[in-house]
TORDOGU-940159 format. One record per atom (N, C-alpha, C): residue number from 1; chain; atom name; x, y, z. Coordinates in steps of 0.2 Angstrom, whole numbers, plus 5000, padded with zeros to 4 digits. Layout:
{atom NUM; A; CA; {X; Y; Z}}
...
# end
This chain:
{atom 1; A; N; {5032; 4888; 5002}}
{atom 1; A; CA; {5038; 4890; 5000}}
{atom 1; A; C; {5042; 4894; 5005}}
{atom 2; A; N; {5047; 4894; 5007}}
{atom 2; A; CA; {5049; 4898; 5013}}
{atom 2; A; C; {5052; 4904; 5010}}
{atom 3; A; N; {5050; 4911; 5012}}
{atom 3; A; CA; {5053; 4916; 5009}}
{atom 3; A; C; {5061; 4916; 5012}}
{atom 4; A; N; {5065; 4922; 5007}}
{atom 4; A; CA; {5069; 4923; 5007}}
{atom 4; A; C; {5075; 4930; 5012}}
{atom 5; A; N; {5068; 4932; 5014}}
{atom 5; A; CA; {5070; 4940; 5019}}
{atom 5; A; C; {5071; 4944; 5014}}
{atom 6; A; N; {5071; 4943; 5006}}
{atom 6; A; CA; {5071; 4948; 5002}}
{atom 6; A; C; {5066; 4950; 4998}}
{atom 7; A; N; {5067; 4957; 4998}}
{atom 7; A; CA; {5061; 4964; 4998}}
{atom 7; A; C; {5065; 4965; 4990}}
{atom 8; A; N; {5057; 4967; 4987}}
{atom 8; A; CA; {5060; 4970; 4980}}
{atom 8; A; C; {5056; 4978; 4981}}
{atom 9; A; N; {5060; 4982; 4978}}
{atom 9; A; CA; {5055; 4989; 4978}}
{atom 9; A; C; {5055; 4991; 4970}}
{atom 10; A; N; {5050; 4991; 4967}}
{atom 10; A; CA; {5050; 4993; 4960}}
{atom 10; A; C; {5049; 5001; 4961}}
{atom 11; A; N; {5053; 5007; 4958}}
{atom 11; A; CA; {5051; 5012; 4960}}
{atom 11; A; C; {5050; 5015; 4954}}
{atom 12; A; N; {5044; 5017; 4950}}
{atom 12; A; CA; {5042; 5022; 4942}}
{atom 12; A; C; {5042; 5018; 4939}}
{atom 13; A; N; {5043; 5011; 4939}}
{atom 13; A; CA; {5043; 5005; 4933}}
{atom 13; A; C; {5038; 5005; 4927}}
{atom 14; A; N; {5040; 5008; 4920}}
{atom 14; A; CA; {5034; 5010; 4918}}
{atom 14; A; C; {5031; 5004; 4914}}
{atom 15; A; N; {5033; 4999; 4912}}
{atom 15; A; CA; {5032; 4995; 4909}}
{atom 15; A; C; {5028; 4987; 4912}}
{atom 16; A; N; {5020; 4985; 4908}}
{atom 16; A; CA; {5017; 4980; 4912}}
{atom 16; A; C; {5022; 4975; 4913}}
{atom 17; A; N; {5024; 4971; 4906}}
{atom 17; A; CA; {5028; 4967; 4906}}
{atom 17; A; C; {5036; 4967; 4911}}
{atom 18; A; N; {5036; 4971; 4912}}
{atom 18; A; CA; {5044; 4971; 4915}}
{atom 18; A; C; {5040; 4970; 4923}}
{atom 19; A; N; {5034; 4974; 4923}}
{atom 19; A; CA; {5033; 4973; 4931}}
{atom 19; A; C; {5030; 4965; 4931}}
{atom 20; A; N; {5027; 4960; 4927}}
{atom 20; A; CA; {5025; 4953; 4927}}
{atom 20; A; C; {5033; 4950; 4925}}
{atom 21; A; N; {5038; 4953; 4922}}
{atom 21; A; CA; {5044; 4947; 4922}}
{atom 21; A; C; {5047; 4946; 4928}}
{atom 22; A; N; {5045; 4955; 4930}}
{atom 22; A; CA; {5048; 4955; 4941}}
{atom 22; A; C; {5046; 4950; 4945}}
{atom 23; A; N; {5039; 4948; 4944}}
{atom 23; A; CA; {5035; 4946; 4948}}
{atom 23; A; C; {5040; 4937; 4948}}
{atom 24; A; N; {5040; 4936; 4942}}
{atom 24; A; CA; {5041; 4930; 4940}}
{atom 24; A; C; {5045; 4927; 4944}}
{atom 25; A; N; {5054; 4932; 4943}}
{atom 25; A; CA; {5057; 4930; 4946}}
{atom 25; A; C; {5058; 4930; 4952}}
{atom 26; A; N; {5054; 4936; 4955}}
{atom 26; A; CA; {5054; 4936; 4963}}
{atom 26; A; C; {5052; 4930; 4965}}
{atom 27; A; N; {5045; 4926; 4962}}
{atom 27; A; CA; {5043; 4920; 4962}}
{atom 27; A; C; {5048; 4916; 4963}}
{atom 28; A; N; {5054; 4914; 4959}}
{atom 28; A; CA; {5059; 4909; 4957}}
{atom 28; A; C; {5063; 4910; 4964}}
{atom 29; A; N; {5066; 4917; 4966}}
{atom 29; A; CA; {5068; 4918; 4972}}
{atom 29; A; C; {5065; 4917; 4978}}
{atom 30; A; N; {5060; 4917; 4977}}
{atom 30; A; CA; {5056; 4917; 4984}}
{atom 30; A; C; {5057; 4923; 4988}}
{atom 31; A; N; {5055; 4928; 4986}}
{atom 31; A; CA; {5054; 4935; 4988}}
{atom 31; A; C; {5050; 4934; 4992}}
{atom 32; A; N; {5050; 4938; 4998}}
{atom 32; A; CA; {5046; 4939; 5002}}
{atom 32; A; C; {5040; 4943; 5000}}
{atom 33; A; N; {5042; 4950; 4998}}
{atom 33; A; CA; {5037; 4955; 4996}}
{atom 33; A; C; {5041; 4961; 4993}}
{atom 34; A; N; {5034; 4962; 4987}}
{atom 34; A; CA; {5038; 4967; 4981}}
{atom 34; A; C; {5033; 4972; 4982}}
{atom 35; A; N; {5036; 4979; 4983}}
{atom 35; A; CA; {5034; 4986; 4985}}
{atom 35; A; C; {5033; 4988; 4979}}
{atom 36; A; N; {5029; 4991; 4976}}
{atom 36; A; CA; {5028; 4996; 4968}}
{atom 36; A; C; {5026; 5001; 4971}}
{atom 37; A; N; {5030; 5004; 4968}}
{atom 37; A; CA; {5028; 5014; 4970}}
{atom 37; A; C; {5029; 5018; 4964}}
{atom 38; A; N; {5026; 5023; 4966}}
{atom 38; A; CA; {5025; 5029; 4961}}
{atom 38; A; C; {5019; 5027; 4957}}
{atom 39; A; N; {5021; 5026; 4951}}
{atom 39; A; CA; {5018; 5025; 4941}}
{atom 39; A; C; {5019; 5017; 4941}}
{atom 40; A; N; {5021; 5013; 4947}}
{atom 40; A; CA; {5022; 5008; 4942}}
{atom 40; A; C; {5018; 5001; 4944}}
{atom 41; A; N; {5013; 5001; 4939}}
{atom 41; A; CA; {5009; 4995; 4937}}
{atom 41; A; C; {5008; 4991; 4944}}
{atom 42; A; N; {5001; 4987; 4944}}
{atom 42; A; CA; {5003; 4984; 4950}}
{atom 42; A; C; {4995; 4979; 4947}}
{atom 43; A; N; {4996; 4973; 4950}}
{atom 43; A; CA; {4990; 4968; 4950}}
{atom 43; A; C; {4985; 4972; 4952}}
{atom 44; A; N; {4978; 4966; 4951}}
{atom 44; A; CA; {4972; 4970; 4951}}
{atom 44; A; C; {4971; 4968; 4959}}
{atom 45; A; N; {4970; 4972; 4965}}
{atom 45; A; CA; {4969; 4970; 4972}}
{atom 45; A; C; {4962; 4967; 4974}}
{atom 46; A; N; {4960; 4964; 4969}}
{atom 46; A; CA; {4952; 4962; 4971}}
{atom 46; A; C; {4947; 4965; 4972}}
{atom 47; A; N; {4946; 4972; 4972}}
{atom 47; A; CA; {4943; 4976; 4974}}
{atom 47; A; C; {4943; 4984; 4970}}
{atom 48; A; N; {4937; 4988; 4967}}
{atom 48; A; CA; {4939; 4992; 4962}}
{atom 48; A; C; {4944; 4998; 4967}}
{atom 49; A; N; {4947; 5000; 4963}}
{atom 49; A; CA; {4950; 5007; 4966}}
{atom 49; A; C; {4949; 5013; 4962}}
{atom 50; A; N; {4946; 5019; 4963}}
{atom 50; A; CA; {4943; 5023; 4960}}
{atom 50; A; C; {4950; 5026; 4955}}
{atom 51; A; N; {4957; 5026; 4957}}
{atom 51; A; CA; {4963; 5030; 4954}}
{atom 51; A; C; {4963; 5026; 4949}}
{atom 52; A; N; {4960; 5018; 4947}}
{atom 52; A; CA; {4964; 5016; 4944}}
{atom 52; A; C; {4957; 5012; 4939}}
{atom 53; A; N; {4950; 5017; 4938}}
{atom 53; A; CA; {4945; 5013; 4932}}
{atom 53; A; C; {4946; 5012; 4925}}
{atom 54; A; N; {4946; 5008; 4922}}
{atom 54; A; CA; {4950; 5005; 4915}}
{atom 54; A; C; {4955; 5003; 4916}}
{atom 55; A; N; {4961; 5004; 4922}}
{atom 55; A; CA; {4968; 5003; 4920}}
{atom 55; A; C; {4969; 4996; 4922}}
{atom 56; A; N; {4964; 4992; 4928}}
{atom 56; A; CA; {4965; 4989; 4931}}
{atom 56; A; C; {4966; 4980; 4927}}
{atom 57; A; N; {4960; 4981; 4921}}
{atom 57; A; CA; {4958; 4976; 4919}}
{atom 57; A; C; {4964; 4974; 4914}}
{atom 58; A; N; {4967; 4980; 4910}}
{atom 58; A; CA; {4975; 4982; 4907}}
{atom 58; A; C; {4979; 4978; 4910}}
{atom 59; A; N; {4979; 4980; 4918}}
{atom 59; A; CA; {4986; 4980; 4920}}
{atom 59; A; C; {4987; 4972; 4922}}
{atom 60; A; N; {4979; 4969; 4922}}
{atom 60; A; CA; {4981; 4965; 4925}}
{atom 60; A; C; {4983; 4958; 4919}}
{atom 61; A; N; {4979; 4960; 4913}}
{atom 61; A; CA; {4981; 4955; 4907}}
{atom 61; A; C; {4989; 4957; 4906}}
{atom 62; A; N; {4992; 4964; 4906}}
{atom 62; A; CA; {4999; 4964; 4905}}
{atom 62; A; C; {5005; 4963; 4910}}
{atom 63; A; N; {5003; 4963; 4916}}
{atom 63; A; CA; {5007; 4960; 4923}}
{atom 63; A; C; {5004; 4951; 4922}}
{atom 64; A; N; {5000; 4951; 4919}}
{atom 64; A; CA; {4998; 4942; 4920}}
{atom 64; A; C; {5002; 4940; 4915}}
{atom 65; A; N; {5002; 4942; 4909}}
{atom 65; A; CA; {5004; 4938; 4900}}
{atom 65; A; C; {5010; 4935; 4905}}
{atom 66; A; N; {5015; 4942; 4908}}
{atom 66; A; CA; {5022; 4937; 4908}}
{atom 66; A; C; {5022; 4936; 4915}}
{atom 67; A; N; {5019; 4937; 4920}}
{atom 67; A; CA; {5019; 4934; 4928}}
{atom 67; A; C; {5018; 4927; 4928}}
{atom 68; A; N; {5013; 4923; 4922}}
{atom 68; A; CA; {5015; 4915; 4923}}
{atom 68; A; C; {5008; 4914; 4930}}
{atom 69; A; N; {5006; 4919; 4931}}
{atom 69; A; CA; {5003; 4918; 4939}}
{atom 69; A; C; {5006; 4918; 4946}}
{atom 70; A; N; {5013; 4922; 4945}}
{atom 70; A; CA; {5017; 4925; 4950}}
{atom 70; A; C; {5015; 4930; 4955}}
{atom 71; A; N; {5011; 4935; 4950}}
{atom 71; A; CA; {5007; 4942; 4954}}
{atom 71; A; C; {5001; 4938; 4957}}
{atom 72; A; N; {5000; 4930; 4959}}
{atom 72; A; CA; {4995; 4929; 4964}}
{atom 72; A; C; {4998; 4925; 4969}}
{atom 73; A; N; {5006; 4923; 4970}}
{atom 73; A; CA; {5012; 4918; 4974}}
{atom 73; A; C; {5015; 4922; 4977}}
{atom 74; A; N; {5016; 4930; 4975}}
{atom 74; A; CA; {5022; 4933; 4978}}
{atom 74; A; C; {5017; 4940; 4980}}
{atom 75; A; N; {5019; 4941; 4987}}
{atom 75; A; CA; {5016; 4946; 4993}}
{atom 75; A; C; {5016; 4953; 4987}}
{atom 76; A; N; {5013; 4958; 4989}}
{atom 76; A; CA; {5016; 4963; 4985}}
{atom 76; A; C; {5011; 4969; 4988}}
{atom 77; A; N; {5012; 4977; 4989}}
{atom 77; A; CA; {5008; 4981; 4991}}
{atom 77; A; C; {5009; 4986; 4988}}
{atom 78; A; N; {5006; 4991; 4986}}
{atom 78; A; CA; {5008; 4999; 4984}}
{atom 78; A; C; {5008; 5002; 4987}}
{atom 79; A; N; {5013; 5009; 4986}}
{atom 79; A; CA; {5016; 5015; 4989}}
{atom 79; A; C; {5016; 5020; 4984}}
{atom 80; A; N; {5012; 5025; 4985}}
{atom 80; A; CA; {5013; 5033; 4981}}
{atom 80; A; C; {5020; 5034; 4983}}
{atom 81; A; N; {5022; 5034; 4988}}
{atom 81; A; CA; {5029; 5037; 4990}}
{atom 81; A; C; {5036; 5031; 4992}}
{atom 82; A; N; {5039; 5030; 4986}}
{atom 82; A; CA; {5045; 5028; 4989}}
{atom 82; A; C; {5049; 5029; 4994}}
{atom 83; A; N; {5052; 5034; 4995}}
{atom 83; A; CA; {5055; 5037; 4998}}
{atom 83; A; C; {5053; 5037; 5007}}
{atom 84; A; N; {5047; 5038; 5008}}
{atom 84; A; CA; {5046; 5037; 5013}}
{atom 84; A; C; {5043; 5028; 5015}}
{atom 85; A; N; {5044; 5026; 5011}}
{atom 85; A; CA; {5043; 5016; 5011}}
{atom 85; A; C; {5050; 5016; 5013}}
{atom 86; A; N; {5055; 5017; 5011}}
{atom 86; A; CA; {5062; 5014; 5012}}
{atom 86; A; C; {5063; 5018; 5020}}
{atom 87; A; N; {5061; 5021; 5021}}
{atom 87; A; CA; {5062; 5026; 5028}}
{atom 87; A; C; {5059; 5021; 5033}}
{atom 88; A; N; {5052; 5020; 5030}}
{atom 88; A; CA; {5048; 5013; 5035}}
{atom 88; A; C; {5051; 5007; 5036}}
{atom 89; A; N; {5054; 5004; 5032}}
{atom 89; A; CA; {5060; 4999; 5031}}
{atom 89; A; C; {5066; 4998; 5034}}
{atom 90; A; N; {5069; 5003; 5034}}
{atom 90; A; CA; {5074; 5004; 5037}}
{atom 90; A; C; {5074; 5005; 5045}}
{atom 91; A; N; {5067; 5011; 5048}}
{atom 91; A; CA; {5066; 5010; 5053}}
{atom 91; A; C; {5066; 5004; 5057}}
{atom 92; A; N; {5062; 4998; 5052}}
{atom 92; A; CA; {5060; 4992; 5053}}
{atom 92; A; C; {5069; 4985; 5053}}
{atom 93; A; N; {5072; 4990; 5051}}
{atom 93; A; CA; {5079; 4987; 5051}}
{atom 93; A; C; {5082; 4981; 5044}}
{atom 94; A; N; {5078; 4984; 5040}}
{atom 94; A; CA; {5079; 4981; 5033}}
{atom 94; A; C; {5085; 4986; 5029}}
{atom 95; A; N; {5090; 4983; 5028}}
{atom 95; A; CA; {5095; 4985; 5023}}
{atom 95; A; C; {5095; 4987; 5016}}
{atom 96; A; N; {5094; 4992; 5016}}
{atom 96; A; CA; {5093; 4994; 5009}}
{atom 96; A; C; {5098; 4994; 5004}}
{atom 97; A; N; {5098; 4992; 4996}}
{atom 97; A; CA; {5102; 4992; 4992}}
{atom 97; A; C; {5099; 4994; 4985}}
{atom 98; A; N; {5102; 5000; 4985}}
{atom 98; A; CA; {5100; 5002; 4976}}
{atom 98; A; C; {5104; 4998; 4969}}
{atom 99; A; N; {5099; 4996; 4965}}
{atom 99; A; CA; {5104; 4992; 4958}}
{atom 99; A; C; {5102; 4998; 4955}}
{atom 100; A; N; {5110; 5002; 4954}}
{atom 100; A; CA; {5109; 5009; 4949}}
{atom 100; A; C; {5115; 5008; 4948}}
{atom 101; A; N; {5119; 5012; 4940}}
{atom 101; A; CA; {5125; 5011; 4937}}
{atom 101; A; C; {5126; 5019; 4940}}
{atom 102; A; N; {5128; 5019; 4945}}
{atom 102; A; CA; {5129; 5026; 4946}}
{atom 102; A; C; {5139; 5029; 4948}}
{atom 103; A; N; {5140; 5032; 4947}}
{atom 103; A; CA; {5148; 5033; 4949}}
{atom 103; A; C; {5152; 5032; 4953}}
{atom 104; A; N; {5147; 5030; 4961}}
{atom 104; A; CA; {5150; 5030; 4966}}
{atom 104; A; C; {5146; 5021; 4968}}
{atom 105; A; N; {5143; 5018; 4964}}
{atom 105; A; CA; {5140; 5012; 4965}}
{atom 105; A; C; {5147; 5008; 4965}}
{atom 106; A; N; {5146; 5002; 4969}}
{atom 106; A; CA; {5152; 4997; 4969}}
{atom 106; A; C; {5150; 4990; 4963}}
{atom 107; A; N; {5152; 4986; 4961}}
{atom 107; A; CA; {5152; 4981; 4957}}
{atom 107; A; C; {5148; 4976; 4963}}
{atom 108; A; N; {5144; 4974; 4960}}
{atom 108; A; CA; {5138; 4969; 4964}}
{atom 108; A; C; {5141; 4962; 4966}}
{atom 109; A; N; {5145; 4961; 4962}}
{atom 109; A; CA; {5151; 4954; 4964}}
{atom 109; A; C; {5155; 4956; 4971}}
{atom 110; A; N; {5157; 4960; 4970}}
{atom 110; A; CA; {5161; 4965; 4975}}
{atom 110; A; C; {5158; 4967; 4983}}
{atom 111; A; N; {5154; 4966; 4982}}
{atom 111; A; CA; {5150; 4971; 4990}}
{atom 111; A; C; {5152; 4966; 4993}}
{atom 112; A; N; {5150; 4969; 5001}}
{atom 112; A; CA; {5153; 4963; 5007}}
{atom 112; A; C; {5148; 4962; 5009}}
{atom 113; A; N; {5147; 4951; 5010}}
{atom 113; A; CA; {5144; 4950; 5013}}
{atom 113; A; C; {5146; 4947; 5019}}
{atom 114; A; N; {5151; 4949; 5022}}
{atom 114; A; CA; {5153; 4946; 5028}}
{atom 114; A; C; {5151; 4949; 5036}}
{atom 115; A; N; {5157; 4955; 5031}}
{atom 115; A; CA; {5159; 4960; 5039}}
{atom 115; A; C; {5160; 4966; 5038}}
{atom 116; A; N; {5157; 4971; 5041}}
{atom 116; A; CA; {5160; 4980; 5039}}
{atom 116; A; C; {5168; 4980; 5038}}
{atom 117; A; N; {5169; 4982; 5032}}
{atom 117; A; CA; {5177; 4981; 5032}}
{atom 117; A; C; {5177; 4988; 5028}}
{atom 118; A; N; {5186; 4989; 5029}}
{atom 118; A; CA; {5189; 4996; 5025}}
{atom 118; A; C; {5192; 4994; 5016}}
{atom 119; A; N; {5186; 4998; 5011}}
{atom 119; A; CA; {5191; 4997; 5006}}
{atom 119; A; C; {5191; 5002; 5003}}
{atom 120; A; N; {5196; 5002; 5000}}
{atom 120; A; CA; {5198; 5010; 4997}}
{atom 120; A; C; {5198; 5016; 5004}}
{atom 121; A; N; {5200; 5014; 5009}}
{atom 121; A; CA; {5200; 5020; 5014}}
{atom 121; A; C; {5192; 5023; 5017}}
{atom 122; A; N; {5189; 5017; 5016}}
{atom 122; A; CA; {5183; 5021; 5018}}
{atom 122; A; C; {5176; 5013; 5019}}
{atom 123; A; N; {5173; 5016; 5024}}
{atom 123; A; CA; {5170; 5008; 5028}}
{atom 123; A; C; {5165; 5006; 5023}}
{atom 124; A; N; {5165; 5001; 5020}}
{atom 124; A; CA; {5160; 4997; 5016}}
{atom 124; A; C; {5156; 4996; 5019}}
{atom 125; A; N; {5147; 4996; 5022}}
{atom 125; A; CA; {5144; 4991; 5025}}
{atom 125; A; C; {5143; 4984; 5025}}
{atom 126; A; N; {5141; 4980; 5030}}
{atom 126; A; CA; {5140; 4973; 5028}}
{atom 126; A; C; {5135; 4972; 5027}}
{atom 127; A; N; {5133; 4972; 5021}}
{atom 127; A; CA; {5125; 4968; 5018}}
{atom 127; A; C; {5122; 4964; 5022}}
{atom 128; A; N; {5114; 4966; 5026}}
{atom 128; A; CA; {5114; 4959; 5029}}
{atom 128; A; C; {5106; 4958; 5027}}
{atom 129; A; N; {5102; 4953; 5028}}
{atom 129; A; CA; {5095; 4950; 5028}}
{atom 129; A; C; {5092; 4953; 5035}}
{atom 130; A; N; {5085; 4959; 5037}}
{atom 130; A; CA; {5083; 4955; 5028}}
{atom 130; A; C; {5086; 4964; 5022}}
{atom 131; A; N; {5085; 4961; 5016}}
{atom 131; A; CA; {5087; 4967; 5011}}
{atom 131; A; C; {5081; 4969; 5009}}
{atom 132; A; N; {5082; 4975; 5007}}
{atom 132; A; CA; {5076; 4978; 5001}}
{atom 132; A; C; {5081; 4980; 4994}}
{atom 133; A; N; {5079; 4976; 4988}}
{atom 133; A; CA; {5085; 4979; 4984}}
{atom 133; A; C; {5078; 4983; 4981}}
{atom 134; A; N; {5081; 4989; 4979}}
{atom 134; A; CA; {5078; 4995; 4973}}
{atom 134; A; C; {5079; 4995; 4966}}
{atom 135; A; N; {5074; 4991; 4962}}
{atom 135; A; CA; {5075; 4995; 4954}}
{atom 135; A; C; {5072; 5001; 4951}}
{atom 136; A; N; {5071; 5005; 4947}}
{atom 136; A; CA; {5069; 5012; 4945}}
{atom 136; A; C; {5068; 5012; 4939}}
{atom 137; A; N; {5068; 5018; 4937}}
{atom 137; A; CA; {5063; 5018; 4931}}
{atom 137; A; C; {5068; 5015; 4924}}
{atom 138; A; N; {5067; 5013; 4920}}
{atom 138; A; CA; {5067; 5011; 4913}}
{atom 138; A; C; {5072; 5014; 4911}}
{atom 139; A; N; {5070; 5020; 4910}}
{atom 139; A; CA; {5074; 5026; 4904}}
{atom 139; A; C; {5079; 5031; 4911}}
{atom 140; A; N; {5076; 5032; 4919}}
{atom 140; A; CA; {5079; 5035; 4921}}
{atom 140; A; C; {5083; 5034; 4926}}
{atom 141; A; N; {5081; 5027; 4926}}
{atom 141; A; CA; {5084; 5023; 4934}}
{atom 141; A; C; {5080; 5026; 4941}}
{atom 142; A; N; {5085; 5026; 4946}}
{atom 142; A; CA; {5083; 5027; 4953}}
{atom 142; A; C; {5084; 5035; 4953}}
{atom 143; A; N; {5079; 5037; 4955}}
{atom 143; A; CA; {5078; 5045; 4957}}
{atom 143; A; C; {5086; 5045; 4963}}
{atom 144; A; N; {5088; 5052; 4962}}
{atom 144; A; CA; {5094; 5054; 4967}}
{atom 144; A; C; {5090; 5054; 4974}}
{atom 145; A; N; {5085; 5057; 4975}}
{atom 145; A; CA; {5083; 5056; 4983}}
{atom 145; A; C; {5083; 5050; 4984}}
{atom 146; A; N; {5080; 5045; 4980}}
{atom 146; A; CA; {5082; 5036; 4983}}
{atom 146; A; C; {5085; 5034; 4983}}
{atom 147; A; N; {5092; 5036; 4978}}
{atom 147; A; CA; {5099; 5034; 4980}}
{atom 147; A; C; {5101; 5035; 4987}}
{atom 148; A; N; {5101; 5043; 4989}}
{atom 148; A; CA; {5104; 5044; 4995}}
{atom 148; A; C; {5100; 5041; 5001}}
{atom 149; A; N; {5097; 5038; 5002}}
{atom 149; A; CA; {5092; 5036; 5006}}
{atom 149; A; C; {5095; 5028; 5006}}
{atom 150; A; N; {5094; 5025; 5000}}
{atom 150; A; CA; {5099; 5019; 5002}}
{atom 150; A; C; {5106; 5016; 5005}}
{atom 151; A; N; {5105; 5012; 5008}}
{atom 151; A; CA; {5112; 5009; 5013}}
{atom 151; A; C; {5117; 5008; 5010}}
{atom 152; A; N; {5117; 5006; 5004}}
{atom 152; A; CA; {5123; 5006; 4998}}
{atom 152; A; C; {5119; 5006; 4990}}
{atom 153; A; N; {5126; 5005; 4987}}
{atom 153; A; CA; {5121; 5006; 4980}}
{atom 153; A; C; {5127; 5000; 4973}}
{atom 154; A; N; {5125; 4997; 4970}}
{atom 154; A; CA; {5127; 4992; 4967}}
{atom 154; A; C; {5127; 4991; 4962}}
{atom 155; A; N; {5131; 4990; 4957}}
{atom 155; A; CA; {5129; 4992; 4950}}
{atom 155; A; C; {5132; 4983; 4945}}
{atom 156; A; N; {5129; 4983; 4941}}
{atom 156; A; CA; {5133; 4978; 4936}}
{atom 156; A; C; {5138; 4981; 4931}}
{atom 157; A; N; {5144; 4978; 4931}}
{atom 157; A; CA; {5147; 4979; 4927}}
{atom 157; A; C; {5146; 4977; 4920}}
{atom 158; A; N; {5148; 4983; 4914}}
{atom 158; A; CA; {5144; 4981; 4909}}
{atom 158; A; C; {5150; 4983; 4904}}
{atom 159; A; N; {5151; 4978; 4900}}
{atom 159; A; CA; {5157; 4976; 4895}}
{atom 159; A; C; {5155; 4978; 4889}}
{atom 160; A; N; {5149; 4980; 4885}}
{atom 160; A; CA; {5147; 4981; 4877}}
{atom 160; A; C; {5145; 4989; 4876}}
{atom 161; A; N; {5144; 4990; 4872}}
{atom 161; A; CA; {5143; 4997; 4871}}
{atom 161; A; C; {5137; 5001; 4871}}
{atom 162; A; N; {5132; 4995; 4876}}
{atom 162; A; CA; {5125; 4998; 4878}}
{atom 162; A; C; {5128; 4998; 4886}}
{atom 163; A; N; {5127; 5002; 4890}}
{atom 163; A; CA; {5129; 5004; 4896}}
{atom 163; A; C; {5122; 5002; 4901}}
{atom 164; A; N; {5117; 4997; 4898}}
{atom 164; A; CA; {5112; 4995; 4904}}
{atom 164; A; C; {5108; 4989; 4902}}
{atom 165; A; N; {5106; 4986; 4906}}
{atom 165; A; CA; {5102; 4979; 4907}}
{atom 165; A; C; {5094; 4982; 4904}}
{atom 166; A; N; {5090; 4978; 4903}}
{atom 166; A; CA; {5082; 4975; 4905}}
{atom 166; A; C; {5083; 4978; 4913}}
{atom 167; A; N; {5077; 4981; 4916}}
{atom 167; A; CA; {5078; 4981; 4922}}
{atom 167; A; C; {5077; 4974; 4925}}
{atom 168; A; N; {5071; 4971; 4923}}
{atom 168; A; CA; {5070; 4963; 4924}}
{atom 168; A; C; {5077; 4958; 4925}}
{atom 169; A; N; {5080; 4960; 4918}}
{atom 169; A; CA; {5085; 4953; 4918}}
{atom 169; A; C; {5090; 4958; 4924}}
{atom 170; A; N; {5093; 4964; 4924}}
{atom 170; A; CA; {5096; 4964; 4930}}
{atom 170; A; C; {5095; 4962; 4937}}
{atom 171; A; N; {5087; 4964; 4939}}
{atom 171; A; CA; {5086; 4961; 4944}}
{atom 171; A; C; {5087; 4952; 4943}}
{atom 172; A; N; {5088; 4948; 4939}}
{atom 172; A; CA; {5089; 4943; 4939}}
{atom 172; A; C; {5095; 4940; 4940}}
{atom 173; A; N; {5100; 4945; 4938}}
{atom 173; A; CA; {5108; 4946; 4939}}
{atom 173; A; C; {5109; 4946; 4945}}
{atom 174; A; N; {5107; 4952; 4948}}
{atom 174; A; CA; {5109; 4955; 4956}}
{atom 174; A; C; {5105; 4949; 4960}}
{atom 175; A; N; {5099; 4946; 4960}}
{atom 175; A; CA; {5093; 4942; 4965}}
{atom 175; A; C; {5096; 4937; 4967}}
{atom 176; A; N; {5100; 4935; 4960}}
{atom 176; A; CA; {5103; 4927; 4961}}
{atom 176; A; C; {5110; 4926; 4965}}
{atom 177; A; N; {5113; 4933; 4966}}
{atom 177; A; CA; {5117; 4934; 4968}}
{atom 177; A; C; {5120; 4936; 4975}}
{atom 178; A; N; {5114; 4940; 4976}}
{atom 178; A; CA; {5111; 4940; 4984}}
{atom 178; A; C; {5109; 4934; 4988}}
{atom 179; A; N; {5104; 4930; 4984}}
{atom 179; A; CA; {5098; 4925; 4987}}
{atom 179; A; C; {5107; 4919; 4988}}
{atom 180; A; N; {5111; 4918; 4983}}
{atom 180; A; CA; {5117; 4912; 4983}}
{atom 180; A; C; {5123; 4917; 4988}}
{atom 181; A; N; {5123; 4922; 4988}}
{atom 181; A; CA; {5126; 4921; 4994}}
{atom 181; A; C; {5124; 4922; 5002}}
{atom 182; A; N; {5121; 4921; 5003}}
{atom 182; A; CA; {5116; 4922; 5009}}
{atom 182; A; C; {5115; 4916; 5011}}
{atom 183; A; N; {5115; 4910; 5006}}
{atom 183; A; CA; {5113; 4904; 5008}}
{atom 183; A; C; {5121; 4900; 5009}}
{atom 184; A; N; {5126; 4904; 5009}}
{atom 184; A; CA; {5132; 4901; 5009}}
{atom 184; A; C; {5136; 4902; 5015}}
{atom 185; A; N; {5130; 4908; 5021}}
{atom 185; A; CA; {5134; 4911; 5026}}
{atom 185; A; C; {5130; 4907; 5031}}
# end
């Protein structure tokens, strides 16, 4: 399968399931490789690790139920520290993008993927490949240190009276969106 140039960073994801429906769809995408940092769940690495006895056998029936067999197709590695992963990344010239509903986030339809242009009086960057997009915790989203570390930040516009997605189904929103237009340039 040929990867995509797209990075997922799951950061605090507390939930097995939502990290196995990550998996899934990173699969469908063809992610290159998905970063879990902090707390958040991660396949069994073949090997015991002492931080993680009892939890491994758990994590791995709960990231398996809904991975489909994803968490053994899709590249993936851990990080205790976010923050300094996306620092690595960026060093390495990967564009970083936060999916957070935050005040100053732009509409995900909205970002540019062309050319550094001016809107609203102020330079928008040009999204380029390869990307790291960032999701966060469930209940608390992206930590503000990770926000400000990121290259832009993007949010989905949300019409009903619940103000948030599934982390899952929005990375499904934002992935399909990126991976289609990227294939169009």
């Amino acid at each position: 399968m040929k990867k995509s140039g797209l990075f997922v960073i799951l950061d605090n994801i507390r939930s097995l399931y939502n990290v196995g429906s990550l998996f899934r769809t990173a699969d469908a995408l063809g992610v290159s490789k998905i970063y879990l940092c902090g707390l958040t769940p991660y396949p069994s690495l073949g090997k015991s690790d002492p931080r993680r006895i009892g939890v491994q056998e758990k994590a791995q029936r709960g990231i398996g139920k809904t991975a489909l067999g994803a968490e053994k197709t899709v590249p993936f590695e851990h990080y205790d520290n976010c923050l300094e992963l996306i620092q690595g990344l960026k060093r390495k010239g990967v564009f970083v993008v936060g999916l957070e509903n935050t005040k100053d986030a732009i509409d995900y339809r909205k970002a540019n993927y062309k050319n550094p242009s001016l809107r609203s009086g102020t330079l928008m960057p040009c999204i380029k490949f390869p990307l790291a997009l960032v999701l966060g915790h469930e209940r608390e989203g992206i930590g503000e240190n990770i926000i400000k570390a990121c290259d832009l930040v993007v949010k989905i516009p949300m019409f009903g009276k619940k103000k948030s997605l599934n982390v899952s189904v929005a990375f499904g929103v934002a992935g399909y969106e990126v991976v289609n237009k990227f294939k169009s340039y």
